[in-house]
C-alpha positions, -999 to 999 in steps of 0.1 A, spaced: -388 -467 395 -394 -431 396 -429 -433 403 -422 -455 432 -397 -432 448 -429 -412 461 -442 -440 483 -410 -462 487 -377 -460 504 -352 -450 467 -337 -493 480 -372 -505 475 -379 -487 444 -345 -498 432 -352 -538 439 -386 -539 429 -373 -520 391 -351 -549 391 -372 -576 402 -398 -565 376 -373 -559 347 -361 -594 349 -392 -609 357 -403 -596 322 -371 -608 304 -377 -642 317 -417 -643 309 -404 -633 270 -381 -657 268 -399 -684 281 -425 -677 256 -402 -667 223 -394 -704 228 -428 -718 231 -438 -700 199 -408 -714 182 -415 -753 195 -448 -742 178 -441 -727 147 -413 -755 137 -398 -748 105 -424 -724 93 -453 -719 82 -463 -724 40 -476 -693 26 -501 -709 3 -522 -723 28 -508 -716 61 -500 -753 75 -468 -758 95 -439 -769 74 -425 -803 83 -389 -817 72 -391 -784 47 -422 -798 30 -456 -785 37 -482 -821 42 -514 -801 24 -491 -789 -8 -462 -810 -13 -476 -845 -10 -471 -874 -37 -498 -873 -62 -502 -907 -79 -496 -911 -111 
């Protein structure tokens, strides 16, 4: 905002500090979500495959007997 003041009207600077502020709070929480829908559950540390219904499919499946 203080940069702006030199070629803006102190209103302008004011509502464009605003504008941008909440423009970036939105944009990160729009995408803290989409890397949550992502990530699921987790993510298994042995190999790195998302975790699903807190099994991982690569480590914890049924080995026949």
């Amino acid at each position: 905002m203080v940069g702006l003041l030199l070629f803006l009207a102190p209103i302008y600077a004011i509502m464009v500090a605003i504008i941008v502020y909440f423009g970036i709070r939105v944009f990160v929480g729009r995408r803290k979500k989409q890397i949550q829908k992502a990530i699921g559950e987790g993510v298994c540390a042995h190999c790195g495959e998302r975790i699903i219904q807190n099994k991982c499919p690569n480590c914890d499946e049924t080995k026949p007997s």
